[in-house]
N, C-alpha and C positions, 0 to 999 in steps of 0.2 A: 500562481503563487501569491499572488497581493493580495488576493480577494480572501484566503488562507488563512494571512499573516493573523489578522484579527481571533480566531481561534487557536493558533496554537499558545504553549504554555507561554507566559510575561516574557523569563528569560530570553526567550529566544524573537521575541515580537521585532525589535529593532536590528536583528542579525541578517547578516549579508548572504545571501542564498548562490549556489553555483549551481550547474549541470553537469551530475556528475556521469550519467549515463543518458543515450538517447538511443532507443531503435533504429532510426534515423542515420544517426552518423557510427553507431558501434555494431550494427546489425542486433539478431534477434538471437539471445543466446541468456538464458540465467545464468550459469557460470561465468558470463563476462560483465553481467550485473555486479555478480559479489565483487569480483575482482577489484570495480569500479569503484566500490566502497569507499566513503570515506574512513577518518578514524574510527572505532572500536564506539568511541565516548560519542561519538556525534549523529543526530536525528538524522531522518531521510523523508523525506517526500516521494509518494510514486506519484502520477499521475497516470493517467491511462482513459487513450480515446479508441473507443470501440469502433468495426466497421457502420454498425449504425449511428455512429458521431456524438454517441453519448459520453461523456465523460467523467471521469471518477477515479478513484485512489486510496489510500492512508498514508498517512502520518504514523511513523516510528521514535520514540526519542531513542529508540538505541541506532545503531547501524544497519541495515539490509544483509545478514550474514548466512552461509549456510551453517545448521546445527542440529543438534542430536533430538533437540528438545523444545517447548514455549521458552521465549525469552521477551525481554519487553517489561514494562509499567502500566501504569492504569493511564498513562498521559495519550498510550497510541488511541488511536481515532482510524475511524473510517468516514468516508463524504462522498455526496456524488454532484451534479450539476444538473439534475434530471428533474425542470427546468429550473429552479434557481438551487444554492446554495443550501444541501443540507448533511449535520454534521453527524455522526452515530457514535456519540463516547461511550465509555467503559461500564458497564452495569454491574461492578464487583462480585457476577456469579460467576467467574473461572478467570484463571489468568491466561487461558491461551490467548498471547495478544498475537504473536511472531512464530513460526518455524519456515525452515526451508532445509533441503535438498537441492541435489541438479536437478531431479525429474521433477520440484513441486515446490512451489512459496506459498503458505497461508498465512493470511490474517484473518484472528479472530475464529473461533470454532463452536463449539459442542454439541450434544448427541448427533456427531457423523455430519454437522451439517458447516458450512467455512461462511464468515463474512465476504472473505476475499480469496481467490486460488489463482494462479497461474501456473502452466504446465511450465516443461523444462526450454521447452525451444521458444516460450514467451510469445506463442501463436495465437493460443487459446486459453480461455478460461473461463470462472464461473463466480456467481455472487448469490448468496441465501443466506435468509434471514439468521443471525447464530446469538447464542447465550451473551456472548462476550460482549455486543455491544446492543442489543435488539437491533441491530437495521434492516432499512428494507433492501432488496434486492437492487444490486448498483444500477446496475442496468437494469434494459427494457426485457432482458431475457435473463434466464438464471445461465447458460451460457454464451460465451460472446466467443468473437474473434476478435484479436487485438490489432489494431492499425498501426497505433502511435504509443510508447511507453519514456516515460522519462523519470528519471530517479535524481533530485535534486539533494544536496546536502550543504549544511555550513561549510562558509569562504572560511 
């Protein structure tokens, strides 16, 4: 989260950060993601360490919700840590920044391909390059298995 701070939007640079959800301690379930949710108005942080220990995530300024549709601003982001610090913003050719379901969370999409996905039980998932933000692939594979997930949002 520190290393972060410096990228996300001014507003929120000096803001106190929680954990609002952890694999770890809530087990592995999307439906108990949303739950976890903070308010409606407030950003989210995922992060997520693959079993091959690579690590990576996005930034939401809205909430981690499930929905019918994209939701989100041009502020979400994707990043990985594969090996330093690098951040993938908004390239204003689509707004799919956000959706989700029980069975699927994406970030970021177009022509069928997701910046970011995780299934429903938060076991697996996958990263390809997509419109929304050009990134590259989070990880060292276009699908992973997920070890560690944590969903941080404003105190």
């Amino acid at each position: 989260v520190p290393q972060l701070a410096p990228q996300l939007p001014p507003r929120l640079m000096q803001q106190p950060w929680h954990l609002l959800y952890s694999t770890g301690r809530d087990g592995f379930s999307l439906r108990t993601l949303y739950r976890s949710g903070a308010r409606p108005d407030s950003p989210a942080l995922l992060l997520i360490r693959d079993t091959e220990d690579q690590a990576f995530g996005a930034f939401s300024a809205s909430a981690i919700r499930s929905s019918s549709g994209f939701y989100g601003t041009g502020e979400t982001f994707l990043f990985s840590f594969c090996p330093e610090l690098k951040v993938f913003r908004w390239t204003g050719r689509n707004d799919f920044f956000v959706k989700g379901d029980v069975n699927l969370l994406m970030v970021g999409g177009g022509s069928g391909r997701f910046g970011l996905w995780l299934d429903g039980n938060l076991l697996h998932g996958g990263s390809q390059p997509c419109e929304t933000f050009d990134n590259e692939t989070l990880s060292h594979r276009e699908e992973f298995c997920i070890q560690d997930l944590e969903m941080w949002g404003l105190a």
